[in-house]
C-alpha positions in Angstrom: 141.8 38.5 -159.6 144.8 40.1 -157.8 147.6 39.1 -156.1 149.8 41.4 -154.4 153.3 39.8 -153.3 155.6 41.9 -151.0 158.0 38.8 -150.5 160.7 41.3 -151.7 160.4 43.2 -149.2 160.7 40.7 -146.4 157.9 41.9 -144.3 154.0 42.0 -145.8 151.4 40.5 -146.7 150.4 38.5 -149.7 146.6 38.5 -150.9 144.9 36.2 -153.3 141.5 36.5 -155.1 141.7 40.2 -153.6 140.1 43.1 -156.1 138.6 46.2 -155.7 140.4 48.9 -153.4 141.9 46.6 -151.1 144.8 48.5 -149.8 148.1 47.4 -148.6 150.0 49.5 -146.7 153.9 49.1 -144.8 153.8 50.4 -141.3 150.0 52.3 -141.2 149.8 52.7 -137.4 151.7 50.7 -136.2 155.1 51.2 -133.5 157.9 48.6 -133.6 157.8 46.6 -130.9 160.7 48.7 -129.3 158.3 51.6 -129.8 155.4 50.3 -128.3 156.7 49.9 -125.4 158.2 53.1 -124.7 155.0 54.8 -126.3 157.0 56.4 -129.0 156.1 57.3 -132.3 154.7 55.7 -135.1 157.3 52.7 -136.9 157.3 51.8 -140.7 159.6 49.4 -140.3 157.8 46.0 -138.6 154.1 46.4 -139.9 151.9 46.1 -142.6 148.2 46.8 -142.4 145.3 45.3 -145.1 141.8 47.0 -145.1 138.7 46.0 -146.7 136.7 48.3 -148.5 133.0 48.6 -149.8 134.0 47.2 -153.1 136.1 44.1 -151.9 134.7 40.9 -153.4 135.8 38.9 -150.4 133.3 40.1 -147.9 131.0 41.3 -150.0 131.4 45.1 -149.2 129.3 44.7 -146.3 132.1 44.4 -143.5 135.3 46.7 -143.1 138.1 44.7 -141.5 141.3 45.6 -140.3 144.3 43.3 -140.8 148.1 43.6 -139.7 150.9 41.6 -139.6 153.4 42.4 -137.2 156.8 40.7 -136.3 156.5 41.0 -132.6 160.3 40.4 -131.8 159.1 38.5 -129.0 156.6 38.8 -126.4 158.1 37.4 -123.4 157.9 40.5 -121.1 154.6 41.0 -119.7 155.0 44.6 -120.3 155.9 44.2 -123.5 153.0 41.9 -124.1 150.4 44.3 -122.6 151.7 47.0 -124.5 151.5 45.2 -128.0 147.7 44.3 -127.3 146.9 47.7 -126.1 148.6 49.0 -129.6 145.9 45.9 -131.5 143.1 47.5 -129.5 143.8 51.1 -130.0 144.3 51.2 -133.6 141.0 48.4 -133.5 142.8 45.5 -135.2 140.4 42.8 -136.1 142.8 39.8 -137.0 146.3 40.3 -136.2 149.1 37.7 -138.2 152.3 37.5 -135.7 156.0 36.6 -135.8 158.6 35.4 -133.7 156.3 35.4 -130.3 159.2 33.7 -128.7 156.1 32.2 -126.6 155.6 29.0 -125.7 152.4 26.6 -125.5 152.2 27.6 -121.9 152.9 31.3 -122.4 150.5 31.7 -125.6 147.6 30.6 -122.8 149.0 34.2 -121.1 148.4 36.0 -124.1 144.2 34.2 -124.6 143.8 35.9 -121.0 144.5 39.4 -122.3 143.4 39.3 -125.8 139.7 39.8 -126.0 139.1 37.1 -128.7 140.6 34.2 -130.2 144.3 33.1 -130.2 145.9 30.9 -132.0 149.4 29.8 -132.1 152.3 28.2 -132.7 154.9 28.2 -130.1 158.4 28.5 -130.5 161.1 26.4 -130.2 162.9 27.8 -127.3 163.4 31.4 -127.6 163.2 31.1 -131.3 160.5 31.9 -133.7 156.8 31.3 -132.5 153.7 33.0 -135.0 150.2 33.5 -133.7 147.2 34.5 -134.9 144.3 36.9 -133.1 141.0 37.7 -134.2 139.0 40.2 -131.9 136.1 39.3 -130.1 132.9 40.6 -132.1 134.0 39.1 -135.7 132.1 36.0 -136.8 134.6 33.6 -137.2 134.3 29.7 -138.0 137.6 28.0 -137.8 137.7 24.6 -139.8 140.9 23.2 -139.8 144.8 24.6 -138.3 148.0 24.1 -140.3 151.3 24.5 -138.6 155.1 23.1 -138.6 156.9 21.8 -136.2 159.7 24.7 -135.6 156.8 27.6 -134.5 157.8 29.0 -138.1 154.3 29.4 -139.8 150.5 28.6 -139.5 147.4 28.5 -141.5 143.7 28.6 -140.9 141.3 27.5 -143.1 138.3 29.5 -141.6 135.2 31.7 -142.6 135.0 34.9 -141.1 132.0 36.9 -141.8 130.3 34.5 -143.9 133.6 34.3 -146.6 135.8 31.3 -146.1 139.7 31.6 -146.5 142.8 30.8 -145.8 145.0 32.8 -143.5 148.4 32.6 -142.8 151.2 34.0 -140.6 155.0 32.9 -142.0 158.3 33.7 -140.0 161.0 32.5 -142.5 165.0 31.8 -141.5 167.3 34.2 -141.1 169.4 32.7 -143.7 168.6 32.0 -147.5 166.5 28.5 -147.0 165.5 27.4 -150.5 163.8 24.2 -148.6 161.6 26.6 -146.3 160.9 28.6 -149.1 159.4 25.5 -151.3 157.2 23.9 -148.5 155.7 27.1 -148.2 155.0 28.0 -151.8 154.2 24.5 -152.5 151.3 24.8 -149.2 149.9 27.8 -151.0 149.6 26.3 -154.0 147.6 23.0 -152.3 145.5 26.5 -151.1 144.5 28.2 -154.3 141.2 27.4 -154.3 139.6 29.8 -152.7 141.0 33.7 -151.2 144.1 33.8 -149.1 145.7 36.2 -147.0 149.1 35.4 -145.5 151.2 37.8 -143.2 154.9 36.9 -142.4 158.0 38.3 -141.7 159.9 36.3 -144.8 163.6 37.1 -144.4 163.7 36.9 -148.0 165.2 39.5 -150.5 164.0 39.3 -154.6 168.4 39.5 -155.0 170.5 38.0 -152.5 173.5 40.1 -153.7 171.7 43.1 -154.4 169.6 43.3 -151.3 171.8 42.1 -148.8 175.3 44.3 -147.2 178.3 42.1 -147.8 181.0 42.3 -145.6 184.7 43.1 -147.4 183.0 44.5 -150.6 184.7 46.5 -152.5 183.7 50.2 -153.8 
């Protein structure tokens, strides 16, 4: 078994019961959000894409899947919207993990009208936060049960897809250190462990506060 954990790095994806040539990969076609939407070039910077491979034990090497997780920095705008699902379908994303939608219950039934597939969500509070979850029309998907807080912060699906059940996740952390956050959700992925999971997120978490982070009146 391997587990990959880009926590450090604030934006990835973590994978559990994941061998084989599973690949994880920051930014692999994928524009920011700003980017997409002026149809600029390719971002490293907000995206992280997963792809299975013949010898993954997960699906049994008979399905290739694409996987991203992408903080969205809200999705408000129509045209920003339409331009972030276009990006999905031209780089033929099969589940897509999202952050900080800035959508609400209302506004997430929007995005189900342009997405060909299945969307599910968890709306923000506000103008804050909001994650969602899309899986493309065409992948054989069984959804058992939906996991979610009440601040539009994160959400899990406990769900087969292509004959494999699993868990998967999308996590949009604080913006501030939040040793509370951080506990509910490791303690939820530990109540997870038995079986595969793959959790996207935006984390706002560095491995060293001091290190990682600027401080402002440091000296040298």
């Amino acid at each position: 078994m391997v587990v990959r954990r880009l926590w450090a790095l604030g934006l990835g994806l973590l994978v559990k019961g994941y061998g084989g040539e599973g690949k994880v990969s920051a930014g692999a076609g994928l524009t920011t959000p700003r980017e997409a939407v002026r149809g600029g070039s390719l971002g490293p910077h907000r995206s992280s894409i997963l792809s299975t491979s013949a010898t993954d034990p997960i699906f049994g090497g008979t399905h290739n899947l694409k996987f991203v997780t992408w903080n969205v920095g809200g999705i408000t705008s129509p045209v920003k919207r339409s331009k972030i699902l276009q990006a999905l379908n031209r780089h033929k994303l099969d589940v897509a993990l999202l952050q900080e939608t800035h959508l609400s219950t209302l506004e997430h039934m929007k995005l189900r009208r342009w997405w060909m597939g299945d969307v599910y969500e968890n709306p923000a509070l506000g103008r804050k936060a909001g994650v969602a979850i899309l899986i493309r029309k065409g992948v054989n998907v069984q959804v058992h049960w939906q996991y979610q807080d009440s601040a539009g912060r994160y959400l899990f699906l406990k769900a087969t897809i292509e004959n494999k059940e699993l868990v998967l996740g999308t996590v949009y952390g604080p913006n501030v250190q939040d040793r509370r956050f951080t506990q509910a959700v490791g303690r939820l992925l530990r109540s997870f462990s038995d079986g595969p999971l793959l959790i996207g997120g935006d984390f706002n978490a560095v491995a060293d506060p001091w290190v990682d982070r600027s401080h402002s009146g440091a000296g040298g």
